[in-house]
C-alpha positions as CSV (number, residue, x, y, z in Angstrom):
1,X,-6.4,61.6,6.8
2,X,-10.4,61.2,6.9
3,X,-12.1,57.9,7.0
4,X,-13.6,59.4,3.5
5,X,-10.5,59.9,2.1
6,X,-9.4,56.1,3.3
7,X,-12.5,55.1,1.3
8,X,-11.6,56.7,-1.8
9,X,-7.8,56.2,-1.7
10,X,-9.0,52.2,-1.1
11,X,-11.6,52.5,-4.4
12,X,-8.9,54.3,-6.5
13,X,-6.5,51.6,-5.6
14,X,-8.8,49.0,-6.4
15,X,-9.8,50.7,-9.6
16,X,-6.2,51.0,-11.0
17,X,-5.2,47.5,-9.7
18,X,-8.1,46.3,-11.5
19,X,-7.1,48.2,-15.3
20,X,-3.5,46.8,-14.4
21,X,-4.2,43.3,-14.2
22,X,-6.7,43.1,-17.4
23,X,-3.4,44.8,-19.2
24,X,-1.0,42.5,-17.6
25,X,-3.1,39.9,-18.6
26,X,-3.9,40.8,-22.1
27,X,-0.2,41.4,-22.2
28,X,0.5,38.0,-21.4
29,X,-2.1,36.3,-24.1
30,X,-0.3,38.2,-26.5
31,X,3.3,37.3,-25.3
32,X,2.3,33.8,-24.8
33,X,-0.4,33.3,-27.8
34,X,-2.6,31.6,-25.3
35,X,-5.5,33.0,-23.4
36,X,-5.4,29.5,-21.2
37,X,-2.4,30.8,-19.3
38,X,-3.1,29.0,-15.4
39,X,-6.1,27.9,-14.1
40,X,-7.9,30.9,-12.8
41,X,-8.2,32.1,-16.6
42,X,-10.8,29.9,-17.3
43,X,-11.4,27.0,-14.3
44,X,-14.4,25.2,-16.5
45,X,-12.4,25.5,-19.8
46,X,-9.0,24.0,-17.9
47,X,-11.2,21.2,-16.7
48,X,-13.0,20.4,-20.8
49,X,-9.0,20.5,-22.0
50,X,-7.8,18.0,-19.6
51,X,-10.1,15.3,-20.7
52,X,-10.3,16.4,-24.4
53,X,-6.3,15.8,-23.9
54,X,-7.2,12.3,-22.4
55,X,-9.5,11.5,-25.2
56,X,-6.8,12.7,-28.0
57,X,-4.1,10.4,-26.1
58,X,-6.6,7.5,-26.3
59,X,-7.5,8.2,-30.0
60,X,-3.5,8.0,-30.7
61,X,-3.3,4.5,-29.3
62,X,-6.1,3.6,-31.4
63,X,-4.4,4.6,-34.0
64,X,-0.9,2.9,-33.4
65,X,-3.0,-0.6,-32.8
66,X,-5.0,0.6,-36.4
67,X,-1.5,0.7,-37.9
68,X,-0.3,-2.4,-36.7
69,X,-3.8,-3.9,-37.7
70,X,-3.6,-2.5,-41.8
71,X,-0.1,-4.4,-41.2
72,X,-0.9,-7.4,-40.2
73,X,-4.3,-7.8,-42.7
74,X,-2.2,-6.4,-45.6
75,X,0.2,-9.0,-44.5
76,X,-2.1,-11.7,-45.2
77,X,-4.1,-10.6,-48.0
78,X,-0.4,-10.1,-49.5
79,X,-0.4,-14.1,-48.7
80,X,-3.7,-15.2,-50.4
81,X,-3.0,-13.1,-53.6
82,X,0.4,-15.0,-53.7
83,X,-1.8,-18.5,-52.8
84,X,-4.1,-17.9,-55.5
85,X,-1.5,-16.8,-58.2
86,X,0.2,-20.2,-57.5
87,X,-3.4,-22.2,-57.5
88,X,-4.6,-20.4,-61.2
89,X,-1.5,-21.5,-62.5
90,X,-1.7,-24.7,-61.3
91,X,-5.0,-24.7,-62.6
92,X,-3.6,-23.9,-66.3
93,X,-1.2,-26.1,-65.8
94,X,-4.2,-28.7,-65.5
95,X,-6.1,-27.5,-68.2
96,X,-3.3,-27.6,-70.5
97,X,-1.7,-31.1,-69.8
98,X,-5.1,-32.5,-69.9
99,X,-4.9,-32.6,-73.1
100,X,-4.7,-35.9,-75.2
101,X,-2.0,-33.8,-77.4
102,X,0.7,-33.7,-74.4
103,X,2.6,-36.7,-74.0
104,X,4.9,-38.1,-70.8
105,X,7.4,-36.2,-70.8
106,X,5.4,-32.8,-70.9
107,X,3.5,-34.1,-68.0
108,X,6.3,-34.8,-66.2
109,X,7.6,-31.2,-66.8
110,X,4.8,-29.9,-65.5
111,X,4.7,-31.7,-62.8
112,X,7.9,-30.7,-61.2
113,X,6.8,-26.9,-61.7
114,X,3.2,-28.5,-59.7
115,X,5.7,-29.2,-56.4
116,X,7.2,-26.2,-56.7
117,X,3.9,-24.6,-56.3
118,X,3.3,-26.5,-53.9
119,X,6.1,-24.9,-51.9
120,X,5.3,-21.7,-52.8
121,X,1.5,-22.1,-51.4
122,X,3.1,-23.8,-47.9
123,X,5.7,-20.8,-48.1
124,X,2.5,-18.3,-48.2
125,X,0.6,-19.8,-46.1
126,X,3.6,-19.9,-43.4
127,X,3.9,-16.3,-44.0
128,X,4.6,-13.5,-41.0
129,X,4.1,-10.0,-40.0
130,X,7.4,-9.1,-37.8
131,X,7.3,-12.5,-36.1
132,X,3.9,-13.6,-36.2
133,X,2.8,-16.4,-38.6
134,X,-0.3,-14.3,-39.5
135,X,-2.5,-17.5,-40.0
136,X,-1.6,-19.3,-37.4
137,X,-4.2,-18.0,-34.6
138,X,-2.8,-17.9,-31.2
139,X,0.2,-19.7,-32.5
140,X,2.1,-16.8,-33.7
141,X,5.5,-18.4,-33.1
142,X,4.7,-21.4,-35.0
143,X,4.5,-22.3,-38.6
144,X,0.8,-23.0,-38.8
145,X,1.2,-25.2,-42.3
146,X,3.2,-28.0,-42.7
147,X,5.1,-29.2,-45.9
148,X,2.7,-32.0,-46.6
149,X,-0.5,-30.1,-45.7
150,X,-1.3,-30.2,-42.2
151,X,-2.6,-27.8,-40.5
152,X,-0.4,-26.8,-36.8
153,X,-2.2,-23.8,-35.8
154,X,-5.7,-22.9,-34.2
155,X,-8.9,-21.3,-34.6
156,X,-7.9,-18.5,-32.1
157,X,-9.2,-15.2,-33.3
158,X,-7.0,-12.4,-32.6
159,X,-8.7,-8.7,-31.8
160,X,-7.2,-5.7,-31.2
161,X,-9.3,-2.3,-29.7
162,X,-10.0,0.3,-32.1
163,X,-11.5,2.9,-30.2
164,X,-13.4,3.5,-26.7
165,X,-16.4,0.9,-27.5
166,X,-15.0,-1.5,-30.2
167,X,-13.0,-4.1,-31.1
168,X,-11.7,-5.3,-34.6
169,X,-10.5,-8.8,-35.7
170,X,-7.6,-9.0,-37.6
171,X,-7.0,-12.5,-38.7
172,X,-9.3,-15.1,-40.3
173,X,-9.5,-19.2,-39.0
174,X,-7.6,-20.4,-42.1
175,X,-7.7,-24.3,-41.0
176,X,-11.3,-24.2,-43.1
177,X,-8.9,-22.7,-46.2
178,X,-6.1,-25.2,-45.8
179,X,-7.9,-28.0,-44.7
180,X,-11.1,-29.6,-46.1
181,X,-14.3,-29.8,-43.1
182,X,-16.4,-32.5,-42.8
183,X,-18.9,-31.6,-45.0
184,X,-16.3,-31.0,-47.8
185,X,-14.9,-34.6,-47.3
186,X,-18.3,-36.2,-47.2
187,X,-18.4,-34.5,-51.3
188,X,-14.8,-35.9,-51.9
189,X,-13.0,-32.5,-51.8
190,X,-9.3,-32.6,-50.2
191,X,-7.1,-30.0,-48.6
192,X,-5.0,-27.8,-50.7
193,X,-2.0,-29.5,-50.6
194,X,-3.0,-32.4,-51.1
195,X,-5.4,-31.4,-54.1
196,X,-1.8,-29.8,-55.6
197,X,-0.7,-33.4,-54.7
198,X,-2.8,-35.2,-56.9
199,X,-2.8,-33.1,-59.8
200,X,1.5,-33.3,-59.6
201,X,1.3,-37.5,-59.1
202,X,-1.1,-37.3,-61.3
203,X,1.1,-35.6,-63.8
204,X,3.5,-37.4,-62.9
205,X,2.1,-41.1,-63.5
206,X,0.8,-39.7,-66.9
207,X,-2.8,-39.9,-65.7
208,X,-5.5,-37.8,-67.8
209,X,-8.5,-38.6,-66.4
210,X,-6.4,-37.3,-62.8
211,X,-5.2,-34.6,-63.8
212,X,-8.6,-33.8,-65.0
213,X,-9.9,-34.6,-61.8
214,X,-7.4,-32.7,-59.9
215,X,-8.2,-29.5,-62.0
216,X,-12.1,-29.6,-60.7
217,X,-10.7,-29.6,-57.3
218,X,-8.5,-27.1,-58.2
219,X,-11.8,-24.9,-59.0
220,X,-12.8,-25.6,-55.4
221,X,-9.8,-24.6,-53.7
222,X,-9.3,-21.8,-56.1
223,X,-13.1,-20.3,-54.7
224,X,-12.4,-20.8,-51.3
225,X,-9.4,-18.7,-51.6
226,X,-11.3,-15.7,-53.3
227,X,-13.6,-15.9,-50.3
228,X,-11.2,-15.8,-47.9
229,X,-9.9,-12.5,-49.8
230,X,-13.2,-11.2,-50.0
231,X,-13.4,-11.3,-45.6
232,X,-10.1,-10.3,-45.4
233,X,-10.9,-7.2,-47.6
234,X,-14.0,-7.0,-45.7
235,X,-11.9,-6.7,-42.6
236,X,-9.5,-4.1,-43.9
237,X,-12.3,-1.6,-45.3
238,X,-13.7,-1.7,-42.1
239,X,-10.9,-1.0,-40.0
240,X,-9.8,2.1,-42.8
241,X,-12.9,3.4,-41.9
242,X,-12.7,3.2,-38.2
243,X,-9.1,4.8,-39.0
244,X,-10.7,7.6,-40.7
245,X,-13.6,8.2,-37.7
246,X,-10.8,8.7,-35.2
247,X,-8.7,11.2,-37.4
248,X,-12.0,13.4,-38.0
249,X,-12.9,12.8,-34.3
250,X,-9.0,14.1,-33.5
251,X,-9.1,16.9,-35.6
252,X,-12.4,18.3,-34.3
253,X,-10.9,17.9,-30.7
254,X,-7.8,19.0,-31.1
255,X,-9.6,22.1,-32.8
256,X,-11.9,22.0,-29.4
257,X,-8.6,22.3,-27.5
258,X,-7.2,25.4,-29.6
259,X,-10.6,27.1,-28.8
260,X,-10.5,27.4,-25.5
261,X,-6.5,27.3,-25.2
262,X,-5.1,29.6,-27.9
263,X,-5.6,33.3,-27.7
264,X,-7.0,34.9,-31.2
265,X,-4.0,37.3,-31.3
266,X,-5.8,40.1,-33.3
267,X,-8.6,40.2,-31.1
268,X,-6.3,39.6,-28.3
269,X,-4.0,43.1,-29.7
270,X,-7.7,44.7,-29.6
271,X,-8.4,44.1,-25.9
272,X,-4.7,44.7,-24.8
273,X,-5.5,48.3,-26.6
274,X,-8.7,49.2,-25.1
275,X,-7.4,47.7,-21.3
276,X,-4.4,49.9,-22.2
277,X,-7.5,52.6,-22.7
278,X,-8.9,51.9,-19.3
279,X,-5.9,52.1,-17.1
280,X,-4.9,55.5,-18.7
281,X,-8.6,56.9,-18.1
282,X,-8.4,54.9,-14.6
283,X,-5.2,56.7,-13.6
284,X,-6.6,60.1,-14.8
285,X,-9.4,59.5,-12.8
286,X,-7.4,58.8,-9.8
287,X,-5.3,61.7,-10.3
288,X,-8.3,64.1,-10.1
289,X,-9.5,62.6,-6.8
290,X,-6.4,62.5,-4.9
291,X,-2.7,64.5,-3.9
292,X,-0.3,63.9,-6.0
293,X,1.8,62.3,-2.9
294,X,-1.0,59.3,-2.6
295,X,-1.0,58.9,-6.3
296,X,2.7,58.5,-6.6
297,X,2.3,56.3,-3.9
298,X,0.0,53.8,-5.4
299,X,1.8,53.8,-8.8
């Protein structure tokens, strides 16, 4: 054989090869459904998957510690509505009995509902998300309110991570809704308890002018509570939005991903037909260059 012929038996080769492996390959993104098949399909595109991929795993964290987060703050708004039912009725209960028209024993009455409130606030205020106390702090594991009012937790404020640059709080410092600060002292306010505590002795001893003392405290506690539900609320808006942020950022990615991973199968059928074209015009070609014998040879 001729180098000449060598040359074009080489260039027919080559050219048939070449028609083969675009229809093997179109082939494949049809069988498979992906045009992202190994890593010499698309080296650059491989590489942009692999750390969408990361960033997708990353945003699913986020949202697990999200979830736990709208637990734990649902958790203790839960609490604070319960605290404040118990502190309006207690209220009413104030308003009512104060009252020249009650006598003793109505007072007295009331005042044994009074100390079950005041269980009911210590029970809310000792309340828990699995098993953390949810205002205790850093002392999850400990009941941050004790039955006559004292405060056992800390200021510790817990934060979980919410995405790749930020950080969300999840609890409040509740020692300033349980207990009264310095400056509220220094205007003769009390802590909760004890201001349920002196409207129920107060009840209790049949003392009007108390009781009507007890229920302007009462107004006091009452508002710090409702702004202690308006932070928490502030909390949990903020982390539903944050939420919502990483489910439009994962849906966009994940589309990102199907883009360059996912073969478009009726454009994909398109290109298998016209590499189907090619290799039949390619062998035809080849046919009319060389003998028979070589071309049975290379097929």
């Amino acid at each position: 054989m001729r180098v000449s012929d060598n040359q074009r038996y080489r260039q027919s080769q080559n050219r048939v090869n070449h028609a083969k492996a675009g229809n093997s390959k179109m082939t494949e993104q049809i069988s498979t459904q992906r045009k992202l098949n190994r890593v010499s399909d698309d080296p650059i595109g491989l590489g942009r998957t692999i750390k969408y991929k990361a960033s997708l795993k990353d945003n699913e964290q986020f949202q697990k510690n999200i979830e736990f987060t709208k637990g734990f703050i649902e958790r203790s708004e839960a609490s604070l509505r319960g605290i404040s039912d118990f502190l309006i009725r207690a209220k009413e209960l104030a308003v009512s009995l104060a009252n020249d028209t009650y006598g003793p024993d109505s007072r007295a009455a009331a005042a044994k509902e009074v100390g079950q409130i005041i269980q009911g606030v210590v029970a809310q205020a000792n309340a828990q998300y699995g098993n953390r106390y949810v205002f205790g702090g850093f002392r999850t594991l400990t009941p941050p309110l004790s039955r006559d009012g004292v405060f056992l937790g800390d200021d510790g404020a817990i934060f979980l991570q919410v995405d790749h640059g930020g950080f969300e709080q999840i609890n409040l410092q509740p020692r300033e809704l349980f207990e009264a600060g310095p400056a509220e002292r220094s205007q003769g306010h009390f802590g909760m308890i004890q201001s349920l505590e002196i409207l129920r002795d107060s009840l209790e001893g049949n003392d009007v002018p108390g009781v009507r003392t007890a229920m302007e405290e009462l107004d006091h506690q009452i508002d710090k509570t409702t702004t202690f539900m308006a932070k928490m609320g502030s909390i949990h808006n903020g982390v539903n939005n944050t939420l919502r942020r990483l489910e439009i950022s994962s849906e966009i990615t994940t589309q990102e991903v199907s883009n360059i991973e996912d073969a478009d199968t009726f454009k994909a059928i398109s290109d298998f037909k016209k590499t189907e074209d090619i290799l039949q015009s390619t062998l035809m070609a080849s046919n009319k260059l060389l003998q028979p014998s070589l071309l049975n040879f290379m097929q």
